[in-house]
Backbone as CSV, one residue per row, in Angstrom:
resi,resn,N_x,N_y,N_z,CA_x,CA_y,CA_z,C_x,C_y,C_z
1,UNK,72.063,127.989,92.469,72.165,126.826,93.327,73.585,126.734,93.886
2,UNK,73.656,126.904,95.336,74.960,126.733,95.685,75.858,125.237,96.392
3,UNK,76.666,124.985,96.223,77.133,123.926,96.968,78.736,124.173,97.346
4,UNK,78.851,123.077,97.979,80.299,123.333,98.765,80.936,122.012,98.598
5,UNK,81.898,122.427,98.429,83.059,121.197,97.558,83.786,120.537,98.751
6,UNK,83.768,119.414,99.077,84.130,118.661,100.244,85.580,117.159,99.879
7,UNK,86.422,116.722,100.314,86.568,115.981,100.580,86.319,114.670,101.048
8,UNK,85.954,113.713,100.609,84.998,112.698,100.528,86.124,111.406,101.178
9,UNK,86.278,110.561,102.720,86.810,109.950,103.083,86.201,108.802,103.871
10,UNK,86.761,107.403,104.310,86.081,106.549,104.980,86.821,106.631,105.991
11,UNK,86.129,105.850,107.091,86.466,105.935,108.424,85.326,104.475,108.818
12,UNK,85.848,103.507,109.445,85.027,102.709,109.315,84.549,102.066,108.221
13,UNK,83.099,101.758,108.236,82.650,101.257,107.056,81.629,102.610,106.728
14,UNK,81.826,103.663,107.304,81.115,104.948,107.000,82.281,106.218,106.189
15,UNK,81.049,107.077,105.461,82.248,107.983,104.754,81.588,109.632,105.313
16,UNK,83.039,110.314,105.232,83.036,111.366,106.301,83.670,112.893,105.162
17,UNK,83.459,113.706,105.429,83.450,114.654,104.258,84.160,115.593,105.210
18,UNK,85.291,116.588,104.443,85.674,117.938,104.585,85.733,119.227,103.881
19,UNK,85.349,120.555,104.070,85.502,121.146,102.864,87.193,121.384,102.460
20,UNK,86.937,121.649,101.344,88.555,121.461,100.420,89.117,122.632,101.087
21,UNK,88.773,123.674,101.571,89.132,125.141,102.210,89.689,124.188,103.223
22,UNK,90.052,123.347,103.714,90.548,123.094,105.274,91.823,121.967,104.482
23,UNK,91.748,121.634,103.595,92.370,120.240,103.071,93.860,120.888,102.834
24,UNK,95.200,120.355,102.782,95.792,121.086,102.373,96.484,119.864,101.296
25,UNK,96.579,118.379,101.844,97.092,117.530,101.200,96.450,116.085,101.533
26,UNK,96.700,115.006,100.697,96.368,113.712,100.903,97.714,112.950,101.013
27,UNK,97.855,112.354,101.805,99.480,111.903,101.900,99.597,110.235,101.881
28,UNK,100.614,109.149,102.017,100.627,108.096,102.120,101.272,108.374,103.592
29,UNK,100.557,107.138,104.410,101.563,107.104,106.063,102.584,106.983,106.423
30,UNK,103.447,107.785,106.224,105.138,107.602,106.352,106.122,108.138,107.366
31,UNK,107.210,107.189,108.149,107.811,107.808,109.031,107.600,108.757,109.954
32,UNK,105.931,107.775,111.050,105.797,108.474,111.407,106.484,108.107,112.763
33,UNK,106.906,109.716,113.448,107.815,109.687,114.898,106.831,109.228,116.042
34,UNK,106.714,108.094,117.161,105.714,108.039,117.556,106.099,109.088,119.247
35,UNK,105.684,109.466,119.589,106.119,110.046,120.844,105.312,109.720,122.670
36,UNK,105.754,109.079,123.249,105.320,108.348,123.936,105.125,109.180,125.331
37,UNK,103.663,108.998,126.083,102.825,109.382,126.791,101.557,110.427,126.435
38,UNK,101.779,110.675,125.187,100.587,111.365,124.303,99.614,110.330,124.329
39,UNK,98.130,111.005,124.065,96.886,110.458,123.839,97.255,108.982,123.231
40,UNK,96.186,108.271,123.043,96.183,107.152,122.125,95.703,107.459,120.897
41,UNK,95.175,108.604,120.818,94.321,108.965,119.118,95.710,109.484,118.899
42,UNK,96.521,110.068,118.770,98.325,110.690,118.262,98.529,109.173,118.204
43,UNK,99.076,109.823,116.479,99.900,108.338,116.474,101.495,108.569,116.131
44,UNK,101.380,109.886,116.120,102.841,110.452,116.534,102.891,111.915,115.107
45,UNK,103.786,112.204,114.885,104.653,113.377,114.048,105.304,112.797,112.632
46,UNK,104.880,113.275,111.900,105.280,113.236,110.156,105.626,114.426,109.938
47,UNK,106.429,115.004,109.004,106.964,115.856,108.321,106.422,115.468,106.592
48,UNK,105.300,116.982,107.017,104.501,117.105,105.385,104.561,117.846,105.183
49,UNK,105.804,118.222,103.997,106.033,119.669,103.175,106.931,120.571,103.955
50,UNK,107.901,119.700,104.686,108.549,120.811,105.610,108.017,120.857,107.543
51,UNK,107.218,120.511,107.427,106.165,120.562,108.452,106.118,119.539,109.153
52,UNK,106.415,119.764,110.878,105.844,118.660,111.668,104.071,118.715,112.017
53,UNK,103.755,117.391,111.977,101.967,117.666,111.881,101.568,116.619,112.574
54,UNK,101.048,116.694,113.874,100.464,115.491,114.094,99.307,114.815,113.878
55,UNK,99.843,113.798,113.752,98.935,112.564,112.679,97.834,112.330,114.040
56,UNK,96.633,112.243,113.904,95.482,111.664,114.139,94.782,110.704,113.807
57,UNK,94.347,109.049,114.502,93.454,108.611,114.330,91.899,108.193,114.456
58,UNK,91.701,108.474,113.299,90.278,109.214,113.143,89.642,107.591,114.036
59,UNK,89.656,106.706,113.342,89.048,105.407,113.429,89.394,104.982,114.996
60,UNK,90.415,105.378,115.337,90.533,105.130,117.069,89.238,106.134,117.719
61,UNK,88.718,107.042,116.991,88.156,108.166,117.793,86.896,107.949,117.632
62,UNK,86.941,107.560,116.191,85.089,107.080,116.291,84.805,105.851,116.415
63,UNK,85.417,104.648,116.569,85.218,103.230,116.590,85.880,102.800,117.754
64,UNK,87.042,103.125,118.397,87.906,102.917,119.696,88.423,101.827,118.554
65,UNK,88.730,101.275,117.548,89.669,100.578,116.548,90.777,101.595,115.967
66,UNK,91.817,101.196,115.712,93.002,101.774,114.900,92.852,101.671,113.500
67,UNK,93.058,102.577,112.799,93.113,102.242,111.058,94.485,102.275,110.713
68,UNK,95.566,101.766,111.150,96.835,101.765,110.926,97.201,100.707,110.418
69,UNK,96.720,99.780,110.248,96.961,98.232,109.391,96.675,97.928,108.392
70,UNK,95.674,98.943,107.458,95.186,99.334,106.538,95.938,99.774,105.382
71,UNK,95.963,98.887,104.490,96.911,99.549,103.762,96.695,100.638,102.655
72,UNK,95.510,101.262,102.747,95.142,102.165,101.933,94.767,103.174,102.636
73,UNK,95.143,102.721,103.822,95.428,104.257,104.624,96.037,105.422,104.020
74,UNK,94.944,106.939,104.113,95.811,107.884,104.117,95.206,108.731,104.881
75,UNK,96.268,109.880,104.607,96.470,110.753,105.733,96.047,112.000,105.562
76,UNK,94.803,112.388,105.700,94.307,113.896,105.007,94.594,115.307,106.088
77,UNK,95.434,115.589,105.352,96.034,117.101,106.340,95.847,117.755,105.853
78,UNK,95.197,118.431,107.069,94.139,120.151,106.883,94.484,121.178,107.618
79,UNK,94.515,122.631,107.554,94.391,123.455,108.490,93.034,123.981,109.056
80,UNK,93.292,123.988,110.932,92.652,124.101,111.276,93.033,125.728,111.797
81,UNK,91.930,126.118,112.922,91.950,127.761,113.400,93.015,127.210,114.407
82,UNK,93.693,126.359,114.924,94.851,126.713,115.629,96.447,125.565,115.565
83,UNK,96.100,124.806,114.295,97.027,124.198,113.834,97.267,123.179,112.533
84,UNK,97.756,122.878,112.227,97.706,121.940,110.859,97.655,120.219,111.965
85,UNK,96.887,119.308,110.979,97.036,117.889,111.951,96.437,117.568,110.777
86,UNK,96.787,115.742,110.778,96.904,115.110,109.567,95.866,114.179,110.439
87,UNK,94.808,113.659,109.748,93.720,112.530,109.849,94.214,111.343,109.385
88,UNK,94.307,110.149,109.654,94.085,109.166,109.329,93.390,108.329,109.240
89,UNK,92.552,108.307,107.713,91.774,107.411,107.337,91.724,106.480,106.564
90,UNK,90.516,105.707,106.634,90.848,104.663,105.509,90.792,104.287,104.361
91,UNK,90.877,105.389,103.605,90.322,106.014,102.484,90.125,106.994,102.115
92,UNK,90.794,107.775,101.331,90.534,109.225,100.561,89.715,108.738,99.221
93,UNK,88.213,109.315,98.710,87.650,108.674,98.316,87.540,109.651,96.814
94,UNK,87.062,111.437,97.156,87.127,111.559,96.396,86.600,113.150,96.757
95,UNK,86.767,114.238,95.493,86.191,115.544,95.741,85.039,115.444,95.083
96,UNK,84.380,116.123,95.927,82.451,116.371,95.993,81.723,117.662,96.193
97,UNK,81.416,117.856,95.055,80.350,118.944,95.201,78.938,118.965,95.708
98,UNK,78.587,118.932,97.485,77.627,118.669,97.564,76.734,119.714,98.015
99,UNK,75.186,119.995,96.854,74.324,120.379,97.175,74.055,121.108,98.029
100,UNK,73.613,122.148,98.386,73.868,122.657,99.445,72.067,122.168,100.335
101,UNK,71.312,122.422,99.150,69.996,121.826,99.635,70.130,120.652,100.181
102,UNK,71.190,119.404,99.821,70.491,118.218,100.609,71.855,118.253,101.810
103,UNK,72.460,119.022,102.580,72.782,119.306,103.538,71.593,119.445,104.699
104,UNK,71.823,118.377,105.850,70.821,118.144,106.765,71.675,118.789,108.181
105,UNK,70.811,119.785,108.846,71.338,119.137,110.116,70.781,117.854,110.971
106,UNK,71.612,117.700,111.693,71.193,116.693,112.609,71.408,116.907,114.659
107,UNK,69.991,115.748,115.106,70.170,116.155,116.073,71.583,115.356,116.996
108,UNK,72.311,114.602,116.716,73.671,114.284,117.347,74.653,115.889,117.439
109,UNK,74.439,116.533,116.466,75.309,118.097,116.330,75.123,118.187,118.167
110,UNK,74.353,117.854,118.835,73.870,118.600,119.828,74.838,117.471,121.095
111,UNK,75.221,115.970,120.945,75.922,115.767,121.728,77.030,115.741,121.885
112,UNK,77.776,116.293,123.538,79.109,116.428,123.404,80.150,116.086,122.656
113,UNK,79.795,114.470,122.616,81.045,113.951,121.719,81.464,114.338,120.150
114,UNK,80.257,114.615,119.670,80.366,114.585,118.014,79.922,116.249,117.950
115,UNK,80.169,117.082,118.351,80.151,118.349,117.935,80.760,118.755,116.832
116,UNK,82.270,117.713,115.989,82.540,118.206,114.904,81.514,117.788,114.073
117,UNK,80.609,117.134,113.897,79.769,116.682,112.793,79.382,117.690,112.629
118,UNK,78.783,118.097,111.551,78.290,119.910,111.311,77.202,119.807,110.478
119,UNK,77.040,118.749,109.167,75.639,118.478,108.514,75.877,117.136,108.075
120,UNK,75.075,116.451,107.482,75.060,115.169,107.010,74.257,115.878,105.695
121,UNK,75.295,115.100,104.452,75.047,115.237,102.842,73.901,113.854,102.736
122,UNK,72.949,114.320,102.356,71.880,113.373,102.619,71.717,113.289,100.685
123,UNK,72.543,112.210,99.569,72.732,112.428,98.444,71.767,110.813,98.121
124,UNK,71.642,111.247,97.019,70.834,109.607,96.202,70.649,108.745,97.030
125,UNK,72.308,108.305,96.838,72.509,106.730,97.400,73.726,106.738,98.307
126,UNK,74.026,107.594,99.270,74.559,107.699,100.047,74.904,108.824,100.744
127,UNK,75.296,108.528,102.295,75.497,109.959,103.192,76.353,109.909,103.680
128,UNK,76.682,111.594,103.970,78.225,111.532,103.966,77.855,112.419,105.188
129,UNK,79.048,111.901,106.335,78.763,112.952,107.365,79.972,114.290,107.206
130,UNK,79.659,115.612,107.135,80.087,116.652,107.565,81.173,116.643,108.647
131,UNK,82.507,116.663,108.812,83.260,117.143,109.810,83.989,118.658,109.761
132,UNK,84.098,119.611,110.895,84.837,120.295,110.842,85.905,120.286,111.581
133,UNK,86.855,120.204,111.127,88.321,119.746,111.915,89.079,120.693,112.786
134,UNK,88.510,122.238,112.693,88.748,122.629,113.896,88.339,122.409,115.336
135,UNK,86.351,122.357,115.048,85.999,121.621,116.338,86.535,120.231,116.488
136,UNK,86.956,119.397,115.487,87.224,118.043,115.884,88.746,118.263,116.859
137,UNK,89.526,119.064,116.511,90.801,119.555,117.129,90.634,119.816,118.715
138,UNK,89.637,120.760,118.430,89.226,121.611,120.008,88.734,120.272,120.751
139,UNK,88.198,119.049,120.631,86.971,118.712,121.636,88.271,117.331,121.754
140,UNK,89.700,117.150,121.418,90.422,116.217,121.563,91.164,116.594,122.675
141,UNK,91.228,115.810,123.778,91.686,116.034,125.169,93.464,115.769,124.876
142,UNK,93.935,116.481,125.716,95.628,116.551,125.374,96.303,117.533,123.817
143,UNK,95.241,118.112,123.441,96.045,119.047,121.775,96.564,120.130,122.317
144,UNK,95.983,120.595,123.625,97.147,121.714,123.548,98.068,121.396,124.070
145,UNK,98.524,120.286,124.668,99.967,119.758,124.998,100.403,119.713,123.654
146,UNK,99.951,118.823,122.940,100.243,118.599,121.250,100.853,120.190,120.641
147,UNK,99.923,121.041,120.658,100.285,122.033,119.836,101.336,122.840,120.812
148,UNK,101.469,123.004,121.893,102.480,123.455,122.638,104.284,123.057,122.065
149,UNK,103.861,121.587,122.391,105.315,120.655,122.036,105.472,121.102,120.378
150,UNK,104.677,121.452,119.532,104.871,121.855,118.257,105.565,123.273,117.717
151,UNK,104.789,124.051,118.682,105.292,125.930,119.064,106.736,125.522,119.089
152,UNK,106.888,124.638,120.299,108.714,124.630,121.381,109.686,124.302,120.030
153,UNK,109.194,122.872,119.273,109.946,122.512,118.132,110.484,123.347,117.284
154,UNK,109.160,124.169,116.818,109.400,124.674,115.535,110.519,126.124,116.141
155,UNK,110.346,126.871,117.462,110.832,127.977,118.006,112.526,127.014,117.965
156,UNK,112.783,126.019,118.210,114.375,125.507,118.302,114.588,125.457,117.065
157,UNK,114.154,124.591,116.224,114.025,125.175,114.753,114.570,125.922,113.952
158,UNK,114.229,127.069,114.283,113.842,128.960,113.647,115.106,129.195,114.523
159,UNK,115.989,128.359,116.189,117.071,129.350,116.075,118.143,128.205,115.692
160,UNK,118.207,127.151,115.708,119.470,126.223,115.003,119.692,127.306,113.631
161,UNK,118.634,127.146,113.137,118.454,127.981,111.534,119.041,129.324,111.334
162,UNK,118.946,130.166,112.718,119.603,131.474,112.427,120.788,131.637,112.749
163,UNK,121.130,130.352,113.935,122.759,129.682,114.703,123.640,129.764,113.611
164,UNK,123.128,128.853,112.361,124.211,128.568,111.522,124.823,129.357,110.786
C-alpha cells in the first residue's frame, strides 16, 4: 500500500496539502522587504537560510483576502522546478501520510485557474486539496519578473563576495 507524505496547511477556512519533497521549511513571517509595483499576491522578500525567497499570498490568491493579520501565520517554503518561494498561510497544520487510494482526481484540475490542484485526499473526516507549487508558480502572472530580479540579486551578491 503506497502513500505520499504531504504537508498539511490552511488557507481560508479550507486545508491544502504539499508533498514534503517540495517543503524545505516552515518559518514565522519576518522582515519581510516589501518591493513596490510587484503583483499584489508578493508580499515582498525574506531571507530564509541565507536566501532571498519571495513570500506569496496564498489566501490573496484563492479568496482575493490577505492572510497577513493572522497571527499564526506561517510561511511554508518549498522548492519549486524554477525557484524557491515561501507560501503564506494560515496555518501549518501538520505531516500526513495520505493513502494513495483515497487520492481523487478532480474535475476543477481541468480549469485554468486551479491547475495547481493535482488530487483531493478524500480521508474519513476531512479533505485536503493537493497543490503543486511548481504549477502554482508557473500559472502566477509577473514570477518571471520575480525570479529575474532574484537571478540580478543573487549575481551582485556572488560579485560584492568575490570584490572583497
Amino acid at each position: 500500500m503506497s502513500s505520499q507524505k504531504v504537508v498539511v496547511f490552511q488557507s481560508g477556512n479550507e486545508e491544502y496539502a504539499v508533498s514534503i519533497d517540495h517543503v524545505v521549511s516552515i518559518e514565522k513571517l519576518e522582515k519581510v522587504n516589501p518591493i513596490p509595483h510587484l503583483p499584489k499576491y508578493l508580499i515582498g522578500l525574506m531571507k530564509i537560510r541565507g536566501e532571498l525567497v519571495p513570500i506569496i499570498d496564498f489566501e490573496l490568491i484563492l479568496y482575493n483576502q490577505s492572510g497577513l493579520l493572522n497571527e499564526n501565520a506561517r510561511v511554508v517554503t518549498m522548492h519549486t522546478e524554477d525557484m524557491s518561494v515561501g507560501i503564506l498561510v494560515k496555518e501549518a497544520k501538520e505531516i500526513l501520510d495520505v493513502p494513495a487510494e483515497s487520492l481523487k482526481q478532480l474535475g476543477l484540475m481541468n480549469y485554468a485557474k486551479t491547475k495547481y490542484f493535482t488530487n483531493i485526499a478524500n480521508l474519513e473526516n476531512r479533505m485536503i486539496t493537493i497543490v503543486d507549487p511548481s504549477i502554482l508558480v508557473l500559472s502566477l502572472d509577473g514570477i518571471k519578473d520575480i525570479q529575474s530580479y532574484l537571478e540580478n540579486a543573487k549575481k551582485e551578491e556572488n560579485l560584492e563576495v568575490n570584490n572583497v
